[in-house]
N, C-alpha and C positions, 0 to 999 in steps of 0.2 A: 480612481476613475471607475463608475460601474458601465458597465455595457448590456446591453439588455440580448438574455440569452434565447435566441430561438426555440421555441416549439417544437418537441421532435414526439413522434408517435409510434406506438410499442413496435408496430412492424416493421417501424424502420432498425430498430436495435435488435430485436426479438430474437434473432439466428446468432448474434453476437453473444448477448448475453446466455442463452442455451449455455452455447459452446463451453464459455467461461465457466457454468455452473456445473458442467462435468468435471473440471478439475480442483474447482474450490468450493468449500462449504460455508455458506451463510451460516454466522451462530444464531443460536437461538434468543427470539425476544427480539432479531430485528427483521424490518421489513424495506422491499425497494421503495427508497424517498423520490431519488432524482435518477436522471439519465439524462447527458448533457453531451453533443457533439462539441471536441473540440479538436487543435494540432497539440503536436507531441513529436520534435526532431524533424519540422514538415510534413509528417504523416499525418493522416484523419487518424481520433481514437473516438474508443464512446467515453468517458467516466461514467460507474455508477457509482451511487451512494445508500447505502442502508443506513437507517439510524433505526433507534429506539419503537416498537411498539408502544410501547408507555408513554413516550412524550418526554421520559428524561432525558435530560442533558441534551437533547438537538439543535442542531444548526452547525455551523463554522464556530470551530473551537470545543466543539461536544466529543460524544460518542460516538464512533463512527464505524463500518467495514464497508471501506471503499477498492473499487480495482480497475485500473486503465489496461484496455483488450482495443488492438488495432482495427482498425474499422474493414479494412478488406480482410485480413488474413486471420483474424481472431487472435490473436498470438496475444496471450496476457503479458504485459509492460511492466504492471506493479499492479500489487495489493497493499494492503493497511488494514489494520485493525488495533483502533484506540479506545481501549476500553479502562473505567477503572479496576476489571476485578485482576487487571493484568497489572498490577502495580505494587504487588505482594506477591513474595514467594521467594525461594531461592533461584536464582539463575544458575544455565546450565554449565559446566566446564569450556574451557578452547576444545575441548577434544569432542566434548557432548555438540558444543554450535556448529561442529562442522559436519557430525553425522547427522544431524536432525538437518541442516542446510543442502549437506548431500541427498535424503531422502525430499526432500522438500522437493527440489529443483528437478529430478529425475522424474519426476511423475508430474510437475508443472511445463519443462521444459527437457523432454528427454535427449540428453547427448551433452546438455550445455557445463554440467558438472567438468565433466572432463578434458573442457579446452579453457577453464579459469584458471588465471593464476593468482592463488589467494594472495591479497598484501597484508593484511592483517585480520588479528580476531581481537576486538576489545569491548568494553561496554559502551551501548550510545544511549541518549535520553530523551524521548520526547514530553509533551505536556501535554494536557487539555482542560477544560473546566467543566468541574461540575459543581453540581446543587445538593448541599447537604444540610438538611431543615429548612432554614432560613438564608444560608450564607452560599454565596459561589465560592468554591477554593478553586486552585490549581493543584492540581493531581499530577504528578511524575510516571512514567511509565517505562521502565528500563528495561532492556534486553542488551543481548551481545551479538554485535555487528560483525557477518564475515562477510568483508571489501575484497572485492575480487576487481582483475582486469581480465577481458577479451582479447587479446591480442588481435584475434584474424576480423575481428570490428572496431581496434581501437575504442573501447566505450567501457565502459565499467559497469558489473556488478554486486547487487550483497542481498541478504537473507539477515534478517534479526530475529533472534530466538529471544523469548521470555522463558520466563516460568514455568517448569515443567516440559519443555518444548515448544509450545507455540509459538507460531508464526507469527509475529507481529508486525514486519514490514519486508518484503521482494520487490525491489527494481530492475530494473534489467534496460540494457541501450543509453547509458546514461553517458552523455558528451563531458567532458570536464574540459576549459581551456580556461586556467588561470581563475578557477573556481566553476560551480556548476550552470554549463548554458540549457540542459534539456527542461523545460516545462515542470513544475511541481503540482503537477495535480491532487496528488495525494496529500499532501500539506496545508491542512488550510490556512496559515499563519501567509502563505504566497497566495493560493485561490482568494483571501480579502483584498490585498493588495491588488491583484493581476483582473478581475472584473467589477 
């Protein structure tokens, strides 16, 4: 079902995304595609989207560094970054994911380290497609997920480390009731399905 997404203009988001760009870095090669109001647990968010300068790989199911930042309070939700160069390399130890997650989180979200309780640290995988000569493949992109609960919000969070440390996926607020009820913005595999 597509729905057609409202017009929003840079000054409506401009103060949000600021803020957001203090605490996380756009890689380079991409640039702002989209900026889309939408909810997120009933709350307003913005999502952004950066894709490609070049053109490669864009759209839903590309390349991507996207991040949902709450619409009054700025408070970054999640980031993403699906890229293929993250899809080579060694991953990092349970002992490495959880210092690069601890460092992550403290300077994303300072204080929120220390009221998680981790449930696990193992590898998760996502996909994307890209174009290589002639042909689409799907590319795999793995990191190691430390799943945490919030106890004093009931809600769940985790940090995905790849290769060498980076960040490759942070949610934070996520509802679970008998599987995931919070919004997947970050996903495009739901954003086709969901507009």
């Amino acid at each position: 079902m597509n729905k057609l997404i409202p017009e929003v203009k840079e000054q409506d988001y401009s103060k949000a995304l600021q803020s957001a760009l203090q605490l996380l870095r756009v890689p380079e090669g991409y640039q702002l595609k989209s900026a889309q109001e939408h909810k997120q647990n009933q709350n307003v968010v913005w999502v952004f989207r950066y894709e490609k300068i070049s053109g490669d790989n864009n759209g839903l199911g590309g390349e991507h560094f996207s991040f949902v930042v709450e619409k009054n309070t700025y408070k970054i939700l999640g980031v993403t970054w699906m890229d293929q160069r993250l899809a080579a390399g060694e991953l990092p130890s349970k002992e490495e994911t959880k210092a690069f997650a601890k460092t992550f989180l403290s300077k994303a979200q300072p204080g929120l380290f220390e009221k998680l309780e981790n449930l696990w640290i193992d590898n998760h995988d996502e996909t994307i497609v890209v174009t290589k000569g002639d042909k689409r493949e799907t590319v795999t992109i793995s990191g190691m997920k430390y799943k945490c609960y919030l106890p004093e919000e009931n809600n769940y969070v985790w940090v995905i480390v790849g290769p060498g440390g980076q960040i490759i996926t942070f949610e934070q607020g996520i509802i679970w009731s008998n599987g995931r009820v919070t919004e997947k913005w970050l996903h495009d595999s739901w954003v086709e399905e969901s507009i």
